[in-house]
N, C-alpha and C positions, 0 to 999 in steps of 0.2 A: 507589464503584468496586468491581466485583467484580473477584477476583484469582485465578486461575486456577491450578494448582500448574503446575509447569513443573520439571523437571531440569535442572542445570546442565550448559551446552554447552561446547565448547573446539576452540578452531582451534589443530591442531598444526604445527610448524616438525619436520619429520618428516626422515630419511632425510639428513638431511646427515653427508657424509661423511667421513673425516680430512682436514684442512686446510683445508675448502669450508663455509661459509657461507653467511647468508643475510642480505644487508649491506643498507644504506641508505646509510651515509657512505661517504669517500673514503676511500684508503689499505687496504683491508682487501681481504680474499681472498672473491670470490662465486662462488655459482653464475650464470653468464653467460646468459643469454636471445638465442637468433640474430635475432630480432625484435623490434620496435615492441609493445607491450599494447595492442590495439585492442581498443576497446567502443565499441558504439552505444546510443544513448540511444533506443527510440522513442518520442517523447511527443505528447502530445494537445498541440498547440501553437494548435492551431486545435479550431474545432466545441463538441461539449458540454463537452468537458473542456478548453477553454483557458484556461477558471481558472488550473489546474494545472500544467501542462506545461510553459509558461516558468518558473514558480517551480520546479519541480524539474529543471530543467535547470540553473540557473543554481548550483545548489546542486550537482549532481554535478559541474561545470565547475567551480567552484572548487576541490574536492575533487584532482580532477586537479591543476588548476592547483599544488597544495600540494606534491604527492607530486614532479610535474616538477620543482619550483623546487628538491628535496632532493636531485635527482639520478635519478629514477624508481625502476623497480622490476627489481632482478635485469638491471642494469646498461643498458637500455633506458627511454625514453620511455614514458609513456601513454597512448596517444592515443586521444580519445576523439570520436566522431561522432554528428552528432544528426538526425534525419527526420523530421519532420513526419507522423505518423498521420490528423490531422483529426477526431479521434475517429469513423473511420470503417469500417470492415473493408477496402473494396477500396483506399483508400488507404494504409491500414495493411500488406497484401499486397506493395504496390510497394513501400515505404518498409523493412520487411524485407526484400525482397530486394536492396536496395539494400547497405545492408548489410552482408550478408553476401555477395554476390557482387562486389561494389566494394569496400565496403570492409575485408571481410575481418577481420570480427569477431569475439573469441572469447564474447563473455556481451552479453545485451542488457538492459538496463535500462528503467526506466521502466514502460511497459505497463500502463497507467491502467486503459484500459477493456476490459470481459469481449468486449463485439464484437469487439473487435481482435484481442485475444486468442486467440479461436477458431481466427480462418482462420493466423493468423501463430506459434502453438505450433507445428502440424505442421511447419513449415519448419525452423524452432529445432530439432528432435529430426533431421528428417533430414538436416540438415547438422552438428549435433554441437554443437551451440551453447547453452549455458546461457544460459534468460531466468529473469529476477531479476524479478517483474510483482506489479503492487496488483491485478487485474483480481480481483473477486470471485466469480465466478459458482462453486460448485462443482463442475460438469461437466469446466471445465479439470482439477482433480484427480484426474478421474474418465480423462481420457484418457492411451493408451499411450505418453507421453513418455517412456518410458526415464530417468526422474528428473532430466530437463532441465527440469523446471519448479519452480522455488523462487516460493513465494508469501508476500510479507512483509504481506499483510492478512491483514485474519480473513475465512474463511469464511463465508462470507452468511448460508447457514441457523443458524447460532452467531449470529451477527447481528439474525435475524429471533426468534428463541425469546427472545434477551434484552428485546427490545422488546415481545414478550406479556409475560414477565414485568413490564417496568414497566408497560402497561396493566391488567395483572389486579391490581397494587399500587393502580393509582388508580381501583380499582373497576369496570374494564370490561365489560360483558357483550354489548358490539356492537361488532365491529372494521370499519371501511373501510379497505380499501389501495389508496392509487391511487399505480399504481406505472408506471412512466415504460418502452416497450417495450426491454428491455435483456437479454442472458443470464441476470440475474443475480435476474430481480424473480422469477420462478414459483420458487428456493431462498428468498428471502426468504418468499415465500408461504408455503410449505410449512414451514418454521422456526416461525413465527409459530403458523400453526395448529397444529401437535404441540402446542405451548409449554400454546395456549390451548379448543380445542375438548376436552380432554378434563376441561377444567374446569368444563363449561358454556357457554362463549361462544361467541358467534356469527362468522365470517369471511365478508365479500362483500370485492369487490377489483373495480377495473378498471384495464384496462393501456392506458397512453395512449401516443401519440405527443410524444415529449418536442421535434420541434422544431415543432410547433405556437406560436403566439402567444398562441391562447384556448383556455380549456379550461373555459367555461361547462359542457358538455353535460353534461363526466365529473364535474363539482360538483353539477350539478342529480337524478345519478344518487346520488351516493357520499347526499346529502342524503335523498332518498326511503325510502334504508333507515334514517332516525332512528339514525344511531351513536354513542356518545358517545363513541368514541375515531379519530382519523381519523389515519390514518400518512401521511406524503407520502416516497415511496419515490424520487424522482428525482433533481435538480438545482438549484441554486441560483434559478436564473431561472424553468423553469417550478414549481417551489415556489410561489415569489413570486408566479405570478399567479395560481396555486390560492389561496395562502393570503388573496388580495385577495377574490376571490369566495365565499371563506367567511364573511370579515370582511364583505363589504357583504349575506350574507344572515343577517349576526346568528348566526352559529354559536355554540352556546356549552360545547359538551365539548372534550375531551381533543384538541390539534392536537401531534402529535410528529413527528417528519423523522427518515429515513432521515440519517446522519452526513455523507454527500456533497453533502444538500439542507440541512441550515440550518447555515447558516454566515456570516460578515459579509457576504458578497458579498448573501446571503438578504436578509439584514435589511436593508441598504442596497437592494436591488431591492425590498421588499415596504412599508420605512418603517416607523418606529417603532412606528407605532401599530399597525400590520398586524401586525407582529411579535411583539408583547407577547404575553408567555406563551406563547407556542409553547416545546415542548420538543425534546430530542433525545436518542437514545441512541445509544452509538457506540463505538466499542472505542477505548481510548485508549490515549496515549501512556506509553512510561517515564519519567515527569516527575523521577523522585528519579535517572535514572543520571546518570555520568558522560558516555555519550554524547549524551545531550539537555543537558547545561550545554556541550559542546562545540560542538552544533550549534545552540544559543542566543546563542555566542558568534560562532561562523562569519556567523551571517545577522546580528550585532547586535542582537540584541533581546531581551527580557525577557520579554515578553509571551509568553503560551501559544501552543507552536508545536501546527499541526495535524499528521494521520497522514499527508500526503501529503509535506512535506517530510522527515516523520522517516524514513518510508519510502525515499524518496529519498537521504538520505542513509547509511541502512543498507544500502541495496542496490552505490551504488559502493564504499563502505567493502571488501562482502563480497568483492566481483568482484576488488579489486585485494590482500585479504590474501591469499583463495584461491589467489592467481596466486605470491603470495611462499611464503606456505607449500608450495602444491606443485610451484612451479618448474617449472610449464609453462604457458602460454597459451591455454588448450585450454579449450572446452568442459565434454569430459568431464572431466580432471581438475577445474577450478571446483567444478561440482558432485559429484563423489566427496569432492573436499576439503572443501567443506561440508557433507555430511551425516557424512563419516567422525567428524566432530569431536561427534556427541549422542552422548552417555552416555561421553565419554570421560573421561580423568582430569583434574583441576583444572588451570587455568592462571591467567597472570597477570589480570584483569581488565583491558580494553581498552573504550575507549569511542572511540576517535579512531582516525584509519588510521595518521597518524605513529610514535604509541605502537606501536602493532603491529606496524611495519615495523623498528622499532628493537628491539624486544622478539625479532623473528623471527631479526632479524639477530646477536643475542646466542646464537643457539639455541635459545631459550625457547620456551616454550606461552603461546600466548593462549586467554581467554574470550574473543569478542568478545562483549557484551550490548549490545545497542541500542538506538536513541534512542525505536524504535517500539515492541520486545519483546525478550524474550530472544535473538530470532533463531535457536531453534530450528528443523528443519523436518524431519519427517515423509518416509519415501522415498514416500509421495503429492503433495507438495512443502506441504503445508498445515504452518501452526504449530499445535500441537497445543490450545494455548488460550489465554484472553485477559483482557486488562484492561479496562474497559466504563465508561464515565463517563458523568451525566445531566446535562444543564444546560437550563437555561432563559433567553429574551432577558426580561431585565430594562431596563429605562430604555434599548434599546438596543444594550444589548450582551447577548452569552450570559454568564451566570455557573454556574458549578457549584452544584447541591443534595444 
């Protein structure tokens, strides 16, 4: 795992005033909210990302579900709405304005994919609306959001340089990328190459249509160029049936996947055998915090959570301490209150929303540190660096090397 340095973050319980508080339990003196906490959720519930979508839905829902059953926040409910994107852009368009003109939302969650992402930031910034989004492509960063855009993945080109480096580790001096049509595949391109052309190696790429069934043609092409390292920059499913037509032409270099393409769902669509020794490199999770034993315990389970629930659960986490610590429902304030909190002074460590709300409500300072990262964020909304894990499917499963 590579470890990034990062500086300690802190979400302040700021400005409270003689007598006033910022409470969780009953009996006690709050600052009062005239309103409901709405948030939407928009997720890939359908399309390329439906993997996804329900799993991180169900994980911000309970999160609410937590915080209501305590009494909410700043003496109001949370309520929280969810709309189907489709992993699409023009659906993802209606599905935010839904939204925010219906339902009147202050911070949007979720926001899987960079497609979606595109046409549906602009609307976010000109309505005042802080989105919380995995979508990777760096361009988003790149656009005039007025710091309404917080991004709890890593940056794709960070993404793509880390995966030349493990190619150029296993000896590569021919890279193929076939990389699935998306915002985000030409910063993976260009990551990769910096990483590896001024090392001597070689880069070809071809960019496919990921909701294809076959994709003989772009295998018959990535092949021709003799590569011994071949990246699959996509999705679960089409992965799976690139990595089929590798296997049935006897390939026998370097098969690695972008962290969004091999994943169980991979291995189970490609089958064991398909799957064997394919690698992955991927920014990984904060497996050692308190907030990843929190959200290990929320979903049940032991086993190694991926970045998309961890994400998911750091992003409602955010939305709803931001709202306590700065006692407004807003947008703007959201994100002023989470960025105001990098390079601030120490607070208590937080991994859970409870602890935080309880902590805020005391008048205290929270860290929040994260299930995914530190949860830093950059007034470009990117987190400044990252954690990167290598694993390989063995007998089946991915294991770590």
């Amino acid at each position: 795992m590579t470890q990034g340095k990062i500086s300690r973050r802190t979400l302040l319980g700021t400005a409270a005033g003689a007598g006033t508080a910022l409470l969780l339990g009953a009996g006690a003196s709050r600052a009062q909210l005239s309103e409901p906490v709405r948030i939407g959720g928009l997720m890939s519930l359908t399309g390329a990302g439906g993997t996804w979508g329900p799993i991180m839905t169900k994980i911000q829902q309970q999160i609410v579900a937590q915080v209501n059953e305590a009494g909410g926040v700043l003496g109001q409910k949370v309520e929280y709405f969810v709309e189907d994107d489709q992993t699409n852009p023009d659906a993802g368009v209606l599905a935010v304005r839904k939204l925010i003109d219906v339902n009147r939302v202050c911070a949007i969650t979720g926001v899987w994919s960079s497609g979606v992402a595109m046409p549906t930031l602009p609307i976010c910034w000109q309505n005042k609306v802080a989105m919380l989004g995995i979508a990777a492509s760096d361009t988003l960063a790149e656009l005039p959001h007025q710091g309404y855009f917080l991004r709890t993945y890593v940056p794709v080109s960070l993404q793509g340089r880390e995966i030349g480096r493990f190619g150029l580790s296993k000896g590569a001096k021919s890279f193929f990328l076939m990389l699935a049509q998306n915002p985000f595949s030409l910063a993976m391109l260009k990551g990769l190459k910096d990483e590896v052309e001024p090392k001597g190696a070689k880069v070809a790429h071809v960019i496919y249509d990921g909701t294809k069934t076959s994709f003989r043609s772009e295998v018959d092409q990535a092949l021709k160029s003799k590569p011994d390292f071949i990246m699959l920059g996509g999705y679960p499913q089409d992965s799976a049936s690139i990595a089929k037509d590798l296997y049935r032409n006897s390939y026998s270099g370097t098969v690695c996947g972008f962290g969004t393409a091999i994943t169980s769902e991979f291995i189970a669509a490609a089958g064991k055998d398909v799957a064997a020794g394919v690698f992955t490199v991927f920014p990984s999770v904060a497996e050692n915090s308190p907030a990843y034993k929190s959200l290990q315990k929320l979903v049940g389970s032991s086993d190694l959570l991926d970045t998309n629930r961890c994400q998911a659960y750091d992003q409602i986490n955010l939305a709803i301490l931001a709202v306590a610590a700065g006692k407004q429902a807003s947008g703007e304030s959201i994100q002023k209150t989470i960025r105001s909190t990098i390079g601030g002074p120490e607070g208590e460590p937080v991994g859970d929303v409870m602890t935080g709300l309880k902590l805020l409500s005391e008048g205290k300072r929270i860290n929040y540190d994260g299930a995914s990262s530190n949860c830093e964020f950059l007034p470009n909304g990117n987190i400044p660096n990252a954690y990167f894990k290598t694993m390989q499917v063995k007998d089946g499963v991915l294991v770590t090397i």
